[in-house]
Kinemage of the C-alpha trace (Angstrom):
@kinemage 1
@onewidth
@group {chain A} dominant
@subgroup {mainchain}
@vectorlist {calphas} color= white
{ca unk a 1} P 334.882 117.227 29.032
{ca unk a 2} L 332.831 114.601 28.021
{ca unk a 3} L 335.700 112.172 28.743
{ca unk a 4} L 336.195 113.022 32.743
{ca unk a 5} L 331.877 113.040 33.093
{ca unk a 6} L 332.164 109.384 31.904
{ca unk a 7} L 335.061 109.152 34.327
{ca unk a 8} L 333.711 110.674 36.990
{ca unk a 9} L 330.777 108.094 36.667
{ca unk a 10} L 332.536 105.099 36.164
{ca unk a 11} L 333.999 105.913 39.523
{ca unk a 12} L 331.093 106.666 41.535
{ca unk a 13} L 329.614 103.019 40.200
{ca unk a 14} L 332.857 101.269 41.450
{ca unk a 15} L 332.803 103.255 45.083
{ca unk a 16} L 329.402 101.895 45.422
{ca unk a 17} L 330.008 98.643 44.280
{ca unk a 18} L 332.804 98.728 47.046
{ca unk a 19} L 330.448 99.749 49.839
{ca unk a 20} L 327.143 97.452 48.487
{ca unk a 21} L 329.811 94.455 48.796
{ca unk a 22} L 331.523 95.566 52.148
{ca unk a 23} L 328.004 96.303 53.712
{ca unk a 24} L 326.874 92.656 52.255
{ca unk a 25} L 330.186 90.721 53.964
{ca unk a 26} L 329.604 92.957 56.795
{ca unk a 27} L 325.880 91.745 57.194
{ca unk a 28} L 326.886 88.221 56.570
{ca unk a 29} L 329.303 87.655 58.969
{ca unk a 30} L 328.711 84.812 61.165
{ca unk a 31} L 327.751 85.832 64.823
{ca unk a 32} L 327.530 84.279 68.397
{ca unk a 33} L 323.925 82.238 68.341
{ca unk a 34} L 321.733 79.986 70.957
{ca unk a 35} L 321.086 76.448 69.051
{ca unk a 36} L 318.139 74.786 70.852
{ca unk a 37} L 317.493 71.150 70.792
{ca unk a 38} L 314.461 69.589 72.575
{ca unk a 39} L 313.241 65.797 74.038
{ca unk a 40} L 311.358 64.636 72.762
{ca unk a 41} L 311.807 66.111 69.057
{ca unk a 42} L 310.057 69.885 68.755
{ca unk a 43} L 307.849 67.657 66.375
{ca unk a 44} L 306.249 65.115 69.147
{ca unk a 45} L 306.229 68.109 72.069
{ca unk a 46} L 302.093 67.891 73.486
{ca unk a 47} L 300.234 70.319 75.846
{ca unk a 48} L 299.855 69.393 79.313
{ca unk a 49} L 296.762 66.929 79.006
{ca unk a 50} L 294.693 67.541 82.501
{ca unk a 51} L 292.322 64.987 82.140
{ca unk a 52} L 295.105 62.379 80.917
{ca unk a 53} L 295.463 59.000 83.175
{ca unk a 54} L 298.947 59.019 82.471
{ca unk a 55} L 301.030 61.669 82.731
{ca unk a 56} L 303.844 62.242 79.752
{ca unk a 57} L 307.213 63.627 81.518
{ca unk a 58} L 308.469 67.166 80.719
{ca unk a 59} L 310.010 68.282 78.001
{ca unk a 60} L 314.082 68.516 78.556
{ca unk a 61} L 315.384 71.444 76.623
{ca unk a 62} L 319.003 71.979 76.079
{ca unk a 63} L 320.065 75.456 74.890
{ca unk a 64} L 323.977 76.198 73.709
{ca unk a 65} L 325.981 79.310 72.873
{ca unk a 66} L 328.158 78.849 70.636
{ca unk a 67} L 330.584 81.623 68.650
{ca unk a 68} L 330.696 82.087 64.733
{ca unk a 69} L 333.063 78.893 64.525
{ca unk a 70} L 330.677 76.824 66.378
{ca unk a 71} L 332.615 76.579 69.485
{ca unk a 72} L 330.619 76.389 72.678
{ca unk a 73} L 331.160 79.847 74.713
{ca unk a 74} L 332.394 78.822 77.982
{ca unk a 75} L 332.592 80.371 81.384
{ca unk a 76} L 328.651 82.256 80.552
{ca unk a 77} L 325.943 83.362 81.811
{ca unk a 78} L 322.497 82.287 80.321
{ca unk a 79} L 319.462 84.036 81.496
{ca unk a 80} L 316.503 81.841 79.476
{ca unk a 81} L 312.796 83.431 79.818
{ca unk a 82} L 310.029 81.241 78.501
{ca unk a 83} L 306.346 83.381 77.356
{ca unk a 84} L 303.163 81.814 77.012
{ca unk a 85} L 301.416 82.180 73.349
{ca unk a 86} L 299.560 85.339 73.332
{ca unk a 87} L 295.913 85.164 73.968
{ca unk a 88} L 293.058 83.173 72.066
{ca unk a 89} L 289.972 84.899 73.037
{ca unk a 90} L 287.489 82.844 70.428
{ca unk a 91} L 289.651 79.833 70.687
{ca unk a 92} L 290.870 79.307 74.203
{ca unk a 93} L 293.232 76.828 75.826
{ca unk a 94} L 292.437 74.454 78.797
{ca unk a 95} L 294.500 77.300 80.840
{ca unk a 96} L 292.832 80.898 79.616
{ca unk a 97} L 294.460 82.158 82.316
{ca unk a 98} L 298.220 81.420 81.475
{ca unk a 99} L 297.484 82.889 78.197
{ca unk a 100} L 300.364 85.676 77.434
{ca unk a 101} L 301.916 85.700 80.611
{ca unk a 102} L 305.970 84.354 81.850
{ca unk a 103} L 306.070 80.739 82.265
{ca unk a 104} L 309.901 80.954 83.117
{ca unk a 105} L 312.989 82.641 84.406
{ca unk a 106} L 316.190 81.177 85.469
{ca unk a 107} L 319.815 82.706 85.713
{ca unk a 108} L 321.880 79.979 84.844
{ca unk a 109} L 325.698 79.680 84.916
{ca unk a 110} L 326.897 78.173 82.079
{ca unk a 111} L 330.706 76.708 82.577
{ca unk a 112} L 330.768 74.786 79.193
{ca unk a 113} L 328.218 76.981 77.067
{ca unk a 114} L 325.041 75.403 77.328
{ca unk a 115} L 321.709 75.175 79.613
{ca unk a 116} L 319.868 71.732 80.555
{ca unk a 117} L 315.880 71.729 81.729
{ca unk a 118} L 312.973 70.471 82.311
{ca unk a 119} L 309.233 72.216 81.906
{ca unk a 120} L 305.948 71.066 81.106
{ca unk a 121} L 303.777 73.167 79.043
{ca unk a 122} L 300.571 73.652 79.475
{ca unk a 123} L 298.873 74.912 76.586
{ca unk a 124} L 299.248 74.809 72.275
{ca unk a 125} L 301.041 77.681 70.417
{ca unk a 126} L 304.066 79.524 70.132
{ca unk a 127} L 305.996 79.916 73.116
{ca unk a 128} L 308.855 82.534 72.940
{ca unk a 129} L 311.993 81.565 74.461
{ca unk a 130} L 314.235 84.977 75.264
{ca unk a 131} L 318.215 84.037 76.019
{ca unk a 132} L 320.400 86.501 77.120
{ca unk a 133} L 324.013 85.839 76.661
{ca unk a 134} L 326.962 87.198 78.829
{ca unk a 135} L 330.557 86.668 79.940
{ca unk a 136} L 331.430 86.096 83.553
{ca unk a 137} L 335.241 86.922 82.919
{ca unk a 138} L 335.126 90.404 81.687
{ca unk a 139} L 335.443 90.883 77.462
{ca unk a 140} L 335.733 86.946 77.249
{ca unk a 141} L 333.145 87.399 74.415
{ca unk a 142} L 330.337 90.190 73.236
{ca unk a 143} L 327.116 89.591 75.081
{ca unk a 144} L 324.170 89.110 72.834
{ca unk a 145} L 320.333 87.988 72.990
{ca unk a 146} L 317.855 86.129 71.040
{ca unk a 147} L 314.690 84.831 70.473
{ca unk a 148} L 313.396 81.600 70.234
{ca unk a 149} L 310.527 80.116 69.133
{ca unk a 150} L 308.540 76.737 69.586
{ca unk a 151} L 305.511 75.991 68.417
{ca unk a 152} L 303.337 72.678 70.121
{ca unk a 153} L 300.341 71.305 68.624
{ca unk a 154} L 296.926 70.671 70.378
{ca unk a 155} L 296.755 67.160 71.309
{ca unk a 156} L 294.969 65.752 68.778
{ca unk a 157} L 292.732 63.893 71.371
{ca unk a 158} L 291.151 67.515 71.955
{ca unk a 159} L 290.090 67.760 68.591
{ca unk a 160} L 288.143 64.263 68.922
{ca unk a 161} L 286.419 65.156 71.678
{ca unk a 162} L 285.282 67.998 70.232
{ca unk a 163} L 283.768 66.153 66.878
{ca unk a 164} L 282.234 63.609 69.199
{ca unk a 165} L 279.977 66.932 71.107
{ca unk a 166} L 280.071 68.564 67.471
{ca unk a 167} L 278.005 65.591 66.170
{ca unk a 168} L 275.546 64.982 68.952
{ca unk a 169} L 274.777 68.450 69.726
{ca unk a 170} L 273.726 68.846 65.787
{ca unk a 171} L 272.190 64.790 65.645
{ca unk a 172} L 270.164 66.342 68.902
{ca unk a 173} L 269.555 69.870 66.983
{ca unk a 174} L 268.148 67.516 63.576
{ca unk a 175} L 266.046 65.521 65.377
{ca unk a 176} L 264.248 68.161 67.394
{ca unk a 177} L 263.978 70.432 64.036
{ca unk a 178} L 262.440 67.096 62.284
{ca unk a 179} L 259.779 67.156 64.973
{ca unk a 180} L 258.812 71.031 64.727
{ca unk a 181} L 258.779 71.125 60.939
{ca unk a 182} L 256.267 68.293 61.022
{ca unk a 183} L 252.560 68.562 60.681
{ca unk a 184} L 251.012 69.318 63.921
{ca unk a 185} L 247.687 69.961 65.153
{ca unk a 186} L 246.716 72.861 67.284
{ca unk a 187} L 244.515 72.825 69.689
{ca unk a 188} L 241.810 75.946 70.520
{ca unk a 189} L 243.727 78.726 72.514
{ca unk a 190} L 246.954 76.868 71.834
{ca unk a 191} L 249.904 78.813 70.233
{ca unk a 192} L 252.123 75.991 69.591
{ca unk a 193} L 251.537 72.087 68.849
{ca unk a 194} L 252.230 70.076 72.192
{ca unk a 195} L 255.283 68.567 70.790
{ca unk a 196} L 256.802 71.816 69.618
{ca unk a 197} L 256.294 73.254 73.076
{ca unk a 198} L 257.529 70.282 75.089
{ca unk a 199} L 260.433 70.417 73.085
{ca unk a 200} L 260.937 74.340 73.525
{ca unk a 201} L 260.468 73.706 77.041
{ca unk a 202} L 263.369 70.794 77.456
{ca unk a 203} L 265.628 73.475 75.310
{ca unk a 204} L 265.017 76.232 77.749
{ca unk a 205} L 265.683 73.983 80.866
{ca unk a 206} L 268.949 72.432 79.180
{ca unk a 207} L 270.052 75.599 78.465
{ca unk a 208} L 269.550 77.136 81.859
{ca unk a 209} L 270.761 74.358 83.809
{ca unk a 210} L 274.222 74.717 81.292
{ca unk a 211} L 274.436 78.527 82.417
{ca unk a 212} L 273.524 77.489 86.713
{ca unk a 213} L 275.843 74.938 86.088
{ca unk a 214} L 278.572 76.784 84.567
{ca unk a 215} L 278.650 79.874 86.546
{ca unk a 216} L 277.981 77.896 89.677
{ca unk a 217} L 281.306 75.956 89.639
{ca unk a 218} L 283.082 78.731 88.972
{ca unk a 219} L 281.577 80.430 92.017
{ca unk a 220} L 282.069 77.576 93.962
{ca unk a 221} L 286.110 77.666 92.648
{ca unk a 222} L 286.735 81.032 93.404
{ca unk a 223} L 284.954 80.803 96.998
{ca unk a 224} L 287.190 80.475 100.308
{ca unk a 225} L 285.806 76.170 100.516
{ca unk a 226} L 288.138 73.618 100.376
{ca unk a 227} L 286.782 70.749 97.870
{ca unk a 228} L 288.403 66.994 97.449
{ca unk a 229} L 290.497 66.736 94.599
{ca unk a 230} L 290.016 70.018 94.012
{ca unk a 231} L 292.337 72.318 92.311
{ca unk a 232} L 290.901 75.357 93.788
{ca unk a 233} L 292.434 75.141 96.949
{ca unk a 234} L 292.638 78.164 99.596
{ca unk a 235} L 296.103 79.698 99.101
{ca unk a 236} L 298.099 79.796 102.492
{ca unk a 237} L 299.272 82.736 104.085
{ca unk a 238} L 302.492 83.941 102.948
{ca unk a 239} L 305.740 83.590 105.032
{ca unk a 240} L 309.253 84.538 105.386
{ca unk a 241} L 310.371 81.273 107.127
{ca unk a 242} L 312.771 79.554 104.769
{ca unk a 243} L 313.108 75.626 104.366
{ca unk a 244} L 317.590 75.695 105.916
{ca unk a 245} L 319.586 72.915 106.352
{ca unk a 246} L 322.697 72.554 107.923
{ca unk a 247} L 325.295 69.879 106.910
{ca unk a 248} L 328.819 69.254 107.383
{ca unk a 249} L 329.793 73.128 107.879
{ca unk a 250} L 327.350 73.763 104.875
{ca unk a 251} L 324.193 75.670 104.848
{ca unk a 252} L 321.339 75.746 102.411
{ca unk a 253} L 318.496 78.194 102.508
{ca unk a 254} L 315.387 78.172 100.309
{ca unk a 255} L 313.546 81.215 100.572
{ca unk a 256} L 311.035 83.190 98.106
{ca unk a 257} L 307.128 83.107 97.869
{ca unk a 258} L 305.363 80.171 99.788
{ca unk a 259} L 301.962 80.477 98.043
{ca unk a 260} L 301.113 81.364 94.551
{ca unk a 261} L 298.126 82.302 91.598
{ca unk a 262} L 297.843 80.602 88.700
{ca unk a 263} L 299.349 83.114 85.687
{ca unk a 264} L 301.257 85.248 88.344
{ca unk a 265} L 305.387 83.446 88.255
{ca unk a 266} L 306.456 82.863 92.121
{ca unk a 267} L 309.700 84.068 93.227
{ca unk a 268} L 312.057 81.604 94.626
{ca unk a 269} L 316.226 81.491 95.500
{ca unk a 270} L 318.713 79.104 97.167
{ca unk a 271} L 321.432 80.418 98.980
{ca unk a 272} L 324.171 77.867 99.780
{ca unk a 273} L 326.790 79.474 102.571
{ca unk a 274} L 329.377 78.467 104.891
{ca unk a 275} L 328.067 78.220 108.217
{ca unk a 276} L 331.342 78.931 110.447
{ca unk a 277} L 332.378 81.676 108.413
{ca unk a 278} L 328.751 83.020 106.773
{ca unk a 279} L 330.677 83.154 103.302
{ca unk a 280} L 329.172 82.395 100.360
{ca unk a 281} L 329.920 78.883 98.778
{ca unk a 282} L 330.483 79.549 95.351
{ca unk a 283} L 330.236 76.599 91.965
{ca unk a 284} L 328.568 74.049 94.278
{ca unk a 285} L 326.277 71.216 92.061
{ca unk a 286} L 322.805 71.985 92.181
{ca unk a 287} L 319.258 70.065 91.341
{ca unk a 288} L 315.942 71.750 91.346
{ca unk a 289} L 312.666 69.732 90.994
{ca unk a 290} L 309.217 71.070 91.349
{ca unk a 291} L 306.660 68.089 91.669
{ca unk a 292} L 303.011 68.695 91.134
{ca unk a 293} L 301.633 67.017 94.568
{ca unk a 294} L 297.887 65.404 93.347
{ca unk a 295} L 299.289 63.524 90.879
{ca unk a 296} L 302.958 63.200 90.411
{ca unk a 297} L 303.926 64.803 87.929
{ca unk a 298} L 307.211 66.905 87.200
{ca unk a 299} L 306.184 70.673 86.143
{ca unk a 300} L 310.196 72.305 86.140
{ca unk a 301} L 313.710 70.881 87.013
{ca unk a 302} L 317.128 72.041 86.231
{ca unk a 303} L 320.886 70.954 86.960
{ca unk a 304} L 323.275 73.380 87.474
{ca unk a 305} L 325.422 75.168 90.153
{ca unk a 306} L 325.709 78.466 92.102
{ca unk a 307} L 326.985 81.469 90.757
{ca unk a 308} L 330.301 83.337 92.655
{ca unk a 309} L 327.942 84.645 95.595
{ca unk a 310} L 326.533 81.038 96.482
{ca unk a 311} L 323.167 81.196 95.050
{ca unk a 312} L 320.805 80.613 92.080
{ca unk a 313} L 317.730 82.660 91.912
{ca unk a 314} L 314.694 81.778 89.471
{ca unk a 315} L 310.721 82.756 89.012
{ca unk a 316} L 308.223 79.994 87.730
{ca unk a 317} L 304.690 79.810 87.739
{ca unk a 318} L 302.499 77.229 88.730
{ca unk a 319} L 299.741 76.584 86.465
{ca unk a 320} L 298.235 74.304 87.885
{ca unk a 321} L 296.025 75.412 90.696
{ca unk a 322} L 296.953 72.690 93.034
{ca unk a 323} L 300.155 72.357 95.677
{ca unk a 324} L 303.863 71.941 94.273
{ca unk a 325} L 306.832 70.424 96.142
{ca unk a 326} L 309.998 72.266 95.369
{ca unk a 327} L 312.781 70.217 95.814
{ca unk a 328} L 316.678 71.343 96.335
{ca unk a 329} L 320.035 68.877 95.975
{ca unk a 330} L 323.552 70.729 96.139
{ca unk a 331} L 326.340 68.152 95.795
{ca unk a 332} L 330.202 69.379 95.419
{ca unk a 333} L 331.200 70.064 91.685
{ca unk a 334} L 333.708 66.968 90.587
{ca unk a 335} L 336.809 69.329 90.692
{ca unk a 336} L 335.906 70.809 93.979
{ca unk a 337} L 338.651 70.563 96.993
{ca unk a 338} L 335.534 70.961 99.627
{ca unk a 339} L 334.064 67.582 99.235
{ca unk a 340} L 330.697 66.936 101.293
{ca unk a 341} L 327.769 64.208 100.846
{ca unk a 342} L 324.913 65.506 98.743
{ca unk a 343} L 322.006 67.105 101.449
{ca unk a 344} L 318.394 68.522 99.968
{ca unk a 345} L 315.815 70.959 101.516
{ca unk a 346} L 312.089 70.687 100.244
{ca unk a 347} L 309.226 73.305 100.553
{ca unk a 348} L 305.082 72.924 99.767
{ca unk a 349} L 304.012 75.544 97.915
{ca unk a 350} L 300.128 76.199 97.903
{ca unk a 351} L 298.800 77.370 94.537
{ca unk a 352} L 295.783 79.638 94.448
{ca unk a 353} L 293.657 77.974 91.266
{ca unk a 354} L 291.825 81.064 88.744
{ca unk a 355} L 288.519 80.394 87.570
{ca unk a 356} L 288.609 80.935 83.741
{ca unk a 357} L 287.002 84.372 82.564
{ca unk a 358} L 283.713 84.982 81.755
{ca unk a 359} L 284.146 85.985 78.463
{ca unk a 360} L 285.677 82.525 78.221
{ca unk a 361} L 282.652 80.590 79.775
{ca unk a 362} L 280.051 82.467 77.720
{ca unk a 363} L 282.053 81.740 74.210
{ca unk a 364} L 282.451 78.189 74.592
{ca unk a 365} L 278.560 78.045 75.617
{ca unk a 366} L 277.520 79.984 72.736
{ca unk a 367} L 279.644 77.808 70.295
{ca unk a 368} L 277.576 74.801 71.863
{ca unk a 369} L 274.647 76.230 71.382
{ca unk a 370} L 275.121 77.574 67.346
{ca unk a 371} L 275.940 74.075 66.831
{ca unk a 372} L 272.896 72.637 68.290
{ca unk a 373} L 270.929 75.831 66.329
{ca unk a 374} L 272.276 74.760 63.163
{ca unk a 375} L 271.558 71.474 63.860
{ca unk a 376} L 267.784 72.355 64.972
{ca unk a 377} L 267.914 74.340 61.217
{ca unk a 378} L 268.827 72.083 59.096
{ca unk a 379} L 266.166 69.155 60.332
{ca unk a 380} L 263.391 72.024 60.264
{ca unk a 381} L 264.524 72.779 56.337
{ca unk a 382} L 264.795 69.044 55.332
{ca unk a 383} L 260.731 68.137 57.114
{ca unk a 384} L 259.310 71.511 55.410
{ca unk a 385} L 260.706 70.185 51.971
{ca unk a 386} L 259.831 67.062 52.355
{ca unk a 387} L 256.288 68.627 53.343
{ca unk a 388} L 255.999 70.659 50.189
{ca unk a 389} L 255.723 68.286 47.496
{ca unk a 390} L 253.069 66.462 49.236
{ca unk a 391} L 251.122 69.443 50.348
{ca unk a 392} L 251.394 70.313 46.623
{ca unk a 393} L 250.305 66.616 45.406
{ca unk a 394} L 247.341 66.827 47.785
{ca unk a 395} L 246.155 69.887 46.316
């Protein structure tokens, strides 16, 4: 009896040996994946600098699917989505507003595997990258998604910026606490030395001009005026009317939104058609650029081609409250029998700036003004111990 107990154990330990091991080779099977590569390097990648004289180009992203062997997955469909870092309520970004919300969404057909682009991003922090893999020939491969992360630095040039204000706000804050911890004479029916309340009276007309001034422009933003070189401009009414262009028996439409908020993505398609026989015109070369109008600058672009029905569809936002070009080339594929020369349609999009949030305004004022209390502190508590001693000798 004794005998078939040990048995009996032996064998249970070898039938889960069997299915730790198959469960472990199971687990550890290579699977399909999305390899991401950036330019510049994931390591050099900066926020969108507003107040920059120079613009630095978008970042080009390349994204590949490739099987358990490596092997690009051909003839796919890539659907990338690109999320904002979630909100920084104590620490905010130059753009509070795109904060947690969809910076991107393209369909992309993928005939050798792998997605090119273009996109500036506008603030530090992790952005999540969501790819969604399928076939376009039925059971070609298993569909499958991931995530992605990248994470940007703040430009370091914020950071000195912010030591410069640091500093004077406190040198300010030392220098009026040196003066109030001094000795000072009062005068009959006078609460305060003149000094102290001249200086009291410059910190309560600093401080109320910062608060006028503050919610004032952000008034001003937010109003119906148009203002030079302002980014707050008066978002046009929406229309239906799509930018079309006809060339050599081809037909291009760009329709979607024609105006769009800051944080909110905008809604846009092309639709490329035969115009004698109103049949889609399938795997035809495609360019998309979206130009930022004030200064130049490229925002989004991305090469690729129509899917079977003759069109590409894709939602970006605009963070940038100012107007955006959108700018469409098709061009025939290089095995194509239908050869044309390449034709582009353009539209203006008008972007409706968003003043940052109050909560916003009022934290970065009351970080300004700790710094300039601390400051204020610290010279009172160096002038009363200096004080001391001699008030002590004196006696």
């Amino acid at each position: 009896m004794p005998k078939l107990k040990f048995s009996a154990f032996i064998s249970a330990i070898c039938l889960m040996s069997l299915m730790f091991y198959g469960v472990t080779g199971f687990s550890q099977t290579p699977r399909s994946t999305i390899r991401l590569t950036t330019d510049p390097p994931i390591s050099q990648l900066v926020p969108f600098e507003a107040e920059a004289e120079t613009y630095k180009s978008s970042a080009r992203l390349t994204l590949k699917a490739v099987d358990a062997k490596g092997q690009l997955l051909t003839n796919a469909k890539i659907r990338v989505r690109i999320l904002t870092p979630s909100k920084t309520p104590w620490f905010t970004t130059d753009f509070p507003i795109v904060e947690g919300t969809k910076l991107l969404d393209i369909d992309a057909i993928a005939p050798q595997g792998k997605v090119q682009l273009q996109q500036t991003f506008p603030i530090r922090g992790t952005y999540q990258l969501l790819v969604d893999v399928t076939p376009q020939t039925a059971n070609a491969f298993t569909p499958f998604q991931q995530t992605l992360t990248l994470s940007i630095p703040e430009n370091w040039i914020k950071y000195r910026n912010f030591a410069i204000l640091a500093v004077v706000l406190l040198i300010v804050g030392l220098v009026g606490g040196w003066i109030i911890g001094g000795p000072q004479l009062i005068q009959p029916r006078e609460i305060a030395p003149q000094r102290v309340r001249l200086l009291l009276s410059g910190a309560v007309i600093v401080a109320i001009a910062a608060l006028l001034y503050v919610n004032i422009s952000a008034e001003m933003a937010q109003s119906e005026m148009s203002m030079p070189m302002s980014h707050m401009t008066e978002p046009a009414p929406k229309s239906d009317t799509p930018a079309v262009r006809q060339v050599q028996g081809l037909e291009m439409r760009l329709t979607g939104d024609k105006s769009a908020i800051v944080g909110q993505p905008a809604r846009l398609q092309v639709n490329v058609i035969d115009s004698q026989t109103q049949q889609p015109a399938p795997n035809v070369q495609l360019k998309v650029t979206t130009t930022q109008l004030e200064n130049n600058w490229i925002a989004f672009a991305y090469e690729g081609q129509t899917d079977a029905t003759g069109q590409f569809s894709w939602q970006q936002q605009f963070f940038d409250g100012a107007p955006h070009k959108i700018e469409v080339e098709v061009s025939p594929s290089s095995d194509a029998v239908r050869k044309f020369q390449p034709f582009q349609v353009e539209q203006t999009i008008e972007v409706e700036g968003v003043a940052p949030p109050l909560q916003v305004r009022l934290t970065g004022l009351a970080y300004f003004t700790s710094l300039l209390v601390v400051g204020l502190l610290i010279g009172f508590s160096f002038r009363h111990r200096q004080r001391s001693p001699l008030q002590r000798t004196a006696g």
